[in-house]
C-alpha positions as CSV (number, residue, x, y, z in Angstrom):
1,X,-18.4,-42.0,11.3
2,X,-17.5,-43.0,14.8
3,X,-15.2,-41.1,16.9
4,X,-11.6,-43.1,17.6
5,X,-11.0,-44.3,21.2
6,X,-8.5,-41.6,22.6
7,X,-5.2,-42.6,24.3
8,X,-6.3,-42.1,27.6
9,X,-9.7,-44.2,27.3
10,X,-7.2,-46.8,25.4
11,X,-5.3,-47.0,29.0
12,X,-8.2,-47.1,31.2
13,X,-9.3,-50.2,29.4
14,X,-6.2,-51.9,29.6
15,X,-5.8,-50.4,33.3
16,X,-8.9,-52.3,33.7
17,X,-8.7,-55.4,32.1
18,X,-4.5,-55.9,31.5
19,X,-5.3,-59.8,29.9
20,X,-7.5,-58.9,27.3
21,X,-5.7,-58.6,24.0
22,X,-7.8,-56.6,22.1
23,X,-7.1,-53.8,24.8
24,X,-3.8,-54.0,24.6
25,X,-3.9,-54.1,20.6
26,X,-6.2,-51.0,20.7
27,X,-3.6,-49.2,23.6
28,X,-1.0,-50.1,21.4
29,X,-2.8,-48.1,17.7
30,X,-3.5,-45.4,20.0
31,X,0.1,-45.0,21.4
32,X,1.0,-45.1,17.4
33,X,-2.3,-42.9,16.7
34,X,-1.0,-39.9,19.5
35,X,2.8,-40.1,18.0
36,X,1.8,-39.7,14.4
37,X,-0.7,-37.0,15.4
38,X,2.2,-35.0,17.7
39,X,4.8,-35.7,14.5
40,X,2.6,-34.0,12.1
41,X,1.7,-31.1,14.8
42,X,5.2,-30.5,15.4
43,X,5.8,-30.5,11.3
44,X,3.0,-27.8,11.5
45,X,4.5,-25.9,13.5
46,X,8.4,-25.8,11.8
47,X,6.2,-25.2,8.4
48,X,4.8,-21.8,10.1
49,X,7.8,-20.6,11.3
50,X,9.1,-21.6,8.2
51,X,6.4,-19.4,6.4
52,X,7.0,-16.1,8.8
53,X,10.5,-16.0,8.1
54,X,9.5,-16.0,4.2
55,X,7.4,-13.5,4.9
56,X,10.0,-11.5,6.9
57,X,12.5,-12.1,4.2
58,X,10.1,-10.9,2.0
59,X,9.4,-7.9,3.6
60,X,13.4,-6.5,3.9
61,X,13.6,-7.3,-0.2
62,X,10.7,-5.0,-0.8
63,X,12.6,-2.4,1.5
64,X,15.8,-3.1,0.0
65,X,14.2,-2.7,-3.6
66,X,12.5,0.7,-2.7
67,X,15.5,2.3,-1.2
68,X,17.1,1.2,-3.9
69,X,14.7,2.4,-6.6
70,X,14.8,5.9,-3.8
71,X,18.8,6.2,-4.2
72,X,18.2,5.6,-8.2
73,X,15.9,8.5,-8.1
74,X,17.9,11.0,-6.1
75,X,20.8,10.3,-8.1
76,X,19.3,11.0,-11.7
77,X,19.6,7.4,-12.7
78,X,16.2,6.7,-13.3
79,X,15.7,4.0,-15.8
């Protein structure tokens, strides 16, 4: 598999030759190439801080469930 042309090798061609069409074509899938790839980081990103909070939420039902379960025990109505 060959490796894509990046965006800034994309614009040194077309810095280079501006008439040629297939360099601007090429400049113009790597401009779409670099926004797709900076959406689906970005996505990335919201899903992890999605996923700590989870966790965090997580994490104070566990402690709400044992001091729960504590209070239960201390007040004889263990189940």
């Amino acid at each position: 598999m060959t490796k894509l042309t990046t965006f800034k090798e994309a614009a040194e061609l077309v810095q280079h030759d501006p008439k040629n069409p297939d360099y601007a074509a090429l400049f113009l899938t790597a401009v779409d190439l670099a926004n797709e790839q900076s959406e689906l980081e970005y996505k990335v990103l919201k899903l992890g801080d999605a996923l700590m909070e989870i966790v965090e939420q997580m994490n104070k039902l566990k402690a709400a469930k044992a001091a729960q379960r504590k209070t239960e025990v201390e007040a004889g109505l263990n189940r």
